[in-house]
N, C-alpha and C positions, 0 to 999 in steps of 0.2 A: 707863930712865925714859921714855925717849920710845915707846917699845914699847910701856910699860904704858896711856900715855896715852893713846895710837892706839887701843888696844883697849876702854877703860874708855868712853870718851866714845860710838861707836855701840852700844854694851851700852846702855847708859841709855837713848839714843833709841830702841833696838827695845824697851825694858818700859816704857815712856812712850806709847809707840803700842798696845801691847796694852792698858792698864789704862786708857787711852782706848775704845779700842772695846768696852771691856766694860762702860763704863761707857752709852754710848751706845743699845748693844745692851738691856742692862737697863731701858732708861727705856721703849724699844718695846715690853716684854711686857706682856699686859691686867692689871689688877689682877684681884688673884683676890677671889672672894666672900666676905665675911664678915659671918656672923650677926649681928644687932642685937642689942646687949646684950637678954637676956629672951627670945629666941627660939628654940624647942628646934632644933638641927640638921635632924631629921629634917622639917620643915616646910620645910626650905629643899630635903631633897632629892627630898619627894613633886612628883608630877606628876599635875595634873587630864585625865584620858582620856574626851573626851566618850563617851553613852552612842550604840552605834550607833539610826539613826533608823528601826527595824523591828518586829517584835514577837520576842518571847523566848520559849525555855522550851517550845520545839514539842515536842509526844507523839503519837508515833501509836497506834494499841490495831486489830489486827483481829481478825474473827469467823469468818477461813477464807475469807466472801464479800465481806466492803465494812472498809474502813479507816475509820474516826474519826478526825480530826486535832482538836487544842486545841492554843490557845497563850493567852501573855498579851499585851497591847495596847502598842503602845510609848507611852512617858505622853507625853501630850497629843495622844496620835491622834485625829483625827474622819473618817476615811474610813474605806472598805471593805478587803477584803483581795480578793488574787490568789492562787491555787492553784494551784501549778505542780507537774509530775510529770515524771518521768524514772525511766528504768532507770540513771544514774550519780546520782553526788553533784554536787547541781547548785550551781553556779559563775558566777562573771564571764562566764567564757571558755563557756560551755554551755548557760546558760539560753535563748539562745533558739532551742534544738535542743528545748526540754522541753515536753510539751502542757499548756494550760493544763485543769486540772480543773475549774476552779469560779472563784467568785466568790462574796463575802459582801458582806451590808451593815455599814456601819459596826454597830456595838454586837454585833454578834455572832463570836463568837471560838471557833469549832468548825465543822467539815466533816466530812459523812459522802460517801466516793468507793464509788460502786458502779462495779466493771470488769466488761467481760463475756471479759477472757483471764486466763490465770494467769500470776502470775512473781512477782518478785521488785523494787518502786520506793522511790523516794526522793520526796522532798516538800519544798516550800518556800512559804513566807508570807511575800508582798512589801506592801506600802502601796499602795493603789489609789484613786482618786476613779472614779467611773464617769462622771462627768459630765465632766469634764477628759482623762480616759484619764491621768490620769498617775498613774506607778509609781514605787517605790523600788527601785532595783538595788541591793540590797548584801547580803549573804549571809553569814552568821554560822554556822559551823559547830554546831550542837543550840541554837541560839539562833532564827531560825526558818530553818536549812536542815536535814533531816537526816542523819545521819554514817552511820546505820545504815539496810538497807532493810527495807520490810515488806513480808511475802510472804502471797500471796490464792491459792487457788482456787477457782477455780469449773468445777461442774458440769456436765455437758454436757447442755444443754437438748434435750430429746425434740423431735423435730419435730412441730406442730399437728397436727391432723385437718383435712382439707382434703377439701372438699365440693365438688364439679360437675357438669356436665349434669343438671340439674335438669327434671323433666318431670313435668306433669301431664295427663293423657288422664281425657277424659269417654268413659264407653261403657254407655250406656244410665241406668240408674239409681245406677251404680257410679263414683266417682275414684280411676282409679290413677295412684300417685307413683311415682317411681323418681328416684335421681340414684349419682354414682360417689364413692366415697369412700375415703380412708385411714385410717379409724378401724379397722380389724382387729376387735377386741375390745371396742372401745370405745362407748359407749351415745352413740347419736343422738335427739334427741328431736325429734317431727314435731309441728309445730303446724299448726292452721287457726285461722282468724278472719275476720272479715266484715270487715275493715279491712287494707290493707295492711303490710309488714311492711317498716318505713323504719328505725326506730332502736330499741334494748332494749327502749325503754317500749312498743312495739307488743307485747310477749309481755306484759302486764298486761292485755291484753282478749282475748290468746289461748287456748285451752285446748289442752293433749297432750293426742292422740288417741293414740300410742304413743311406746314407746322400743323403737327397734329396731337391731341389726348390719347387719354388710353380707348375712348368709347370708339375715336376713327379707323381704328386696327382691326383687319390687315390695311395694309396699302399696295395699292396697285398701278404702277408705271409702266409706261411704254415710251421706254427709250430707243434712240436711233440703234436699228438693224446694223449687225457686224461690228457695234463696236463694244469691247469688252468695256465691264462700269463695275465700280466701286460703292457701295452704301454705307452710311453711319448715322445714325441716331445720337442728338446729342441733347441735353436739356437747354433749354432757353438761359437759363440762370448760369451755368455753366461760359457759356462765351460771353456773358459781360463780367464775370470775375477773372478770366482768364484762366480757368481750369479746367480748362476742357481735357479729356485724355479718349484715349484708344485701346480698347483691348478687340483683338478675334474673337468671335463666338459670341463675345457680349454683347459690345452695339456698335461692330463692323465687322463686314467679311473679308476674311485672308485669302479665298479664291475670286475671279468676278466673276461676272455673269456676262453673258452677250447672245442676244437673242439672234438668231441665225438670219441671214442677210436675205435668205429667202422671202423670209415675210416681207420686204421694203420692192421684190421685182429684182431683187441685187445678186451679182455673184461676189464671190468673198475676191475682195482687193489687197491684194499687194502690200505690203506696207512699202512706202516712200521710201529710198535711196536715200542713205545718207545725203549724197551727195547732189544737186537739183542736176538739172539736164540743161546744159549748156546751149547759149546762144549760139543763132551760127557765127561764125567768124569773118572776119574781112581777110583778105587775101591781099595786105598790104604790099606783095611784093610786087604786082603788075602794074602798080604805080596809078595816077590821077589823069595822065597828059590825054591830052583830047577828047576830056568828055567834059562838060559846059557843069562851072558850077551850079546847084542846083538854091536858091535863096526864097524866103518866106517873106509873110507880110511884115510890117513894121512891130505890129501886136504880136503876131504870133513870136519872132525874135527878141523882143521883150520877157516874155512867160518862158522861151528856151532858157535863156541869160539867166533868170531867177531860179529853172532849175537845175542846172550849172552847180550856183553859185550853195544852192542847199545842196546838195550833194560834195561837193568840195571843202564841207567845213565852213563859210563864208558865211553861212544860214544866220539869223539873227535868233536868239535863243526865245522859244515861244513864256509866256506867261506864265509863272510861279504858281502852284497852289496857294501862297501867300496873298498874291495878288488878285487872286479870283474867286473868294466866298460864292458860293453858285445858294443862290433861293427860289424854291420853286414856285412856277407860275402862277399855281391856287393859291400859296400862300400869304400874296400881294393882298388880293379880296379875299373875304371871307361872309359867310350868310349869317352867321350865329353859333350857338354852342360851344364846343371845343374848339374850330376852325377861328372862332374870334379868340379864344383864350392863346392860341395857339400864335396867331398876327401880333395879336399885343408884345407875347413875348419877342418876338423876331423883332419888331419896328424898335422895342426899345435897347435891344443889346444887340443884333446881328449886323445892322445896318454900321456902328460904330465897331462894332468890333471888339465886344465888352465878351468875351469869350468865359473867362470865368463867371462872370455873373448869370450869361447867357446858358450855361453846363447847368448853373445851381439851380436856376428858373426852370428847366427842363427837366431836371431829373424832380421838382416836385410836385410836378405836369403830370410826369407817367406814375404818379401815388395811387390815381384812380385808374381803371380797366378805359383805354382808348380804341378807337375803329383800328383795323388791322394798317389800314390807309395811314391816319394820323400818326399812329405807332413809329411803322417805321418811315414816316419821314422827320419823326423826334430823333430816332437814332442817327439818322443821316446829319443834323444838327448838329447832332451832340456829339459824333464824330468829326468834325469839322473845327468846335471848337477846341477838344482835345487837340485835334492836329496843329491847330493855333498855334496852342501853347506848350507844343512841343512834346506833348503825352503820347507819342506813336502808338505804344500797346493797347491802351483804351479806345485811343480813336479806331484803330483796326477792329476791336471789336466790335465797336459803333455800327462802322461799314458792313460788317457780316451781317449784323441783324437788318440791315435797312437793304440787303440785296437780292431778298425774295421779290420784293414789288417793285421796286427801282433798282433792277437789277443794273442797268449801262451806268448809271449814275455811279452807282455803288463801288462796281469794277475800276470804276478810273478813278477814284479815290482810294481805294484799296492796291492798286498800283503805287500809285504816288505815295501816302503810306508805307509800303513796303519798300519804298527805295530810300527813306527816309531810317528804317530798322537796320 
C-alpha cells in the first residue's frame, strides 16, 4: 500500500504539470481568422498587388532597317518616356550598361530607332520627366521590357563621291575647270553663276553647263566676255538627296574668273546705277488748254484700259501652278521603247493627278540607265509631282536636275517652287 501510494501521488503531479503547460502554451497561439458572417472566403484570401508604376504591353515591329516600339501609358502618367537599348534583357542589375536610344514627350507612346549596325536588341520603356531628369527603374518583363530581341540589318552604305582640287584657269577667251574625283561612273554636274556658290539655294540662280565623268576632264567654257562667273562641281546623287555643300578649293572657286571683254569687240561696262534713269517728265504746270485732245482707235483704248487696270492692282491673278501641270509635246506620242514606257506612265497618273503614284512609277522608271533626253524630263515630272503634293525641297531638286535640257521650263518651275519655300 505504501508502494502504491509512493507511486500514485508523483504520477499525478507530472500530468497536473503537463495539462498546465498545455494549457498555457494554448492561450499564446494567435487567434486564427474568421470570416464575418456574409463574407465570401475567398475575399478574405485575395490580395491587392499594386499596379507596377511603368508603361505596359511594349511591341516592337521591324522593317529589316529601323525598329518601331509602342506601348501603353502607365495610368496616370504625365511625363515623357526613356528608350533604353541593349543587346541583353535589360534588368535592375544592367540597365545602366544599356544606350539610351531616344526620348519622348509625354502624350506620345511610340519610337521609331534607326541603327546604322546590324544585330540582334532588346528595349525598354522607363518614366521620364525631362525637366527633373527623373526616371522610373523598374522593369517588367513584355510589360515595358522586352523578353524577346529584335533583329535589323542594315545595308552597307556606298561610300559618297568626293570632289577635290578644284581649279579654274583663264587662258585667253576660254575657262578651263578641272578638279579630282571619286565618282567613277557617276554624273557630275558643273555649274556657273555670277553669284557665289555658299549654300543649295545658290544652284536656283545657277545654270549646268555640263554633266560630265571623270574621263571628260578638263572642261573647257567660253562664257560671256566681262562678266565675272562662279563654278562648282557637284555630284548628281548629291541634289536629289539634298546634300549638296560647298567648300573653296574643293568643288568651287572663292575668286571668279572673267574673261576680258576684249575678246567679245567690248569695252569694260559700267556697272548699272542703282538707281535706272528716269523718264522725261511732264511739265504739268503749263497746263492742257488749247491743244486738241489727242484719242485712239476703239481697240487700241481697249488694250490701254487693260493695261491700266494691271498696273493699278485691278489685274486678275494669272493661273496657279496647281492649275497648270505642263506635259510635254513628245510625250503625248511616243514611237517605242522607253518613250512608250514613259507615255504609259504619264496617261495613267499625270492626266488625273495621281501624283504620288505618279512619283512611285517614275522613280522605278529611272532603276535603269535612260537617254539624257528622257532623264531629265523624268525629273521635271517628278518635280511637279513633289510640288503637287506639297514636297517643295524635293521637287526643287527635281527642277535642278531637269534644267540642263529644259532649261526655261525648269526656271519657271523652279521659281514658283522657291516662292513656295
Amino acid at each position: 500500500m505504501k508502494f502504491f501510494r509512493s507511486f500514485l501521488l508523483p504520477s499525478l503531479t507530472v500530468i497536473f504539470l503537463i495539462f498546465s503547460s498545455y494549457e498555457a502554451g494554448a492561450q499564446e497561439l494567435p487567434e486564427q481568422a474568421v470570416p464575418e458572417e456574409g463574407t465570401p472566403v475567398e475575399k478574405m484570401q485575395a490580395k491587392t498587388v499594386p499596379v507596377p508604376p511603368v508603361p505596359s504591353a511594349i511591341k516592337a515591329e521591324s522593317d529589316g532597317q529601323r525598329i518601331t516600339l509602342s506601348w501603353k501609358p502607365c495610368q496616370g502618367q504625365n511625363t515623357g518616356a526613356k528608350i533604353l537599348r541593349h543587346s541583353k534583357p535589360i534588368t535592375l542589375s544592367n540597365y545602366m550598361e544599356a544606350e539610351e536610344a531616344g526620348i519622348t514627350p509625354k502624350d506620345i507612346f511610340s519610337f521609331t530607332d534607326s541603327i546604322e549596325t546590324s544585330g540582334e536588341f532588346y528595349y525598354a520603356v522607363l518614366p521620364y520627366d525631362e525637366k527633373t531628369g527623373a526616371q522610373t527603374t523598374f522593369f517588367v518583363p513584355s510589360g515595358n521590357s522586352l523578353v524577346f530581341p529584335v533583329e535589323i540589318t542594315v545595308s552597307e552604305k556606298l561610300p559618297g563621291v568626293q570632289i577635290s582640287l578644284f581649279d579654274v584657269i583663264l587662258k585667253n577667251q576660254a575657262v578651263i575647270v578641272s578638279w579630282t574625283s571619286s565618282a567613277g561612273d557617276k554624273a557630275v554636274l558643273l555649274y556657273r553663276s555670277t553669284t557665289p556658290f555658299e549654300s543649295q539655294t545658290a544652284l536656283t540662280r545657277a545654270t549646268i553647263i555640263a554633266t560630265l565623268k571623270g574621263d571628260d576632264l578638263p572642261y573647257v567654257d567660253y562664257p560671256v566676255p566681262g562678266v565675272p562667273y562662279y563654278y562648282a562641281a557637284v555630284p548628281e546623287d548629291t541634289i536629289r538627296s539634298g546634300t549638296a555643300s560647298f567648300k573653296f578649293g574643293e568643288n568651287t572657286n572663292e575668286i571668279p574668273v572673267e574673261v576680258p571683254a576684249e575678246y567679245a569687240g567690248l569695252t569694260p561696262v559700267r556697272k548699272a546705277t542703282a538707281r535706272a534713269i528716269p523718264l522725261p517728265t511732264l511739265n504739268l504746270a503749263e497746263g492742257t488748254s488749247g491743244k486738241n485732245t489727242v484719242t485712239f482707235s476703239e481697240n487700241t483704248e481697249k488694250i490701254i484700259a487693260s493695261l491700266n487696270d494691271f498696273t493699278s492692282g485691278n489685274r486678275k491673278p494669272r493661273n496657279s501652278a496647281q492649275d497648270t501641270p505642263y506635259r510635254f509635246p513628245e510625250d503625248y506620242e511616243a514611237s517605242g521603247g522607253e518613250e512608250s514606257a514613259l507615255k504609259k506612265i504619264l496617261d495613267d497618273n499625270f492626266t488625273d493627278g495621281q501624283w504620288d503614284k505618279l512619283s512611285s512609277e517614275l522613280s522605278e522608271f529611272m532603276n535603269l540607265r535612260r537617254t539624257p533626253e528622257i532623264s531629265a524630263r523624268v525629273h521635271f515630272y517628278l518635280g511637279q509631282a513633289y510640288f503637287f503634293t506639297a514636297d517643295y525641297g524635293k521637287a526643287l531638286q527635281e527642277f535642278l536636275l531637269s534644267q540642263e535640257l529644259y532649261y526655261n521650263k525648269s526656271r519657271e518651275w523652279i521659281q514658283r517652287t522657291m516662292e513656295k519655300l
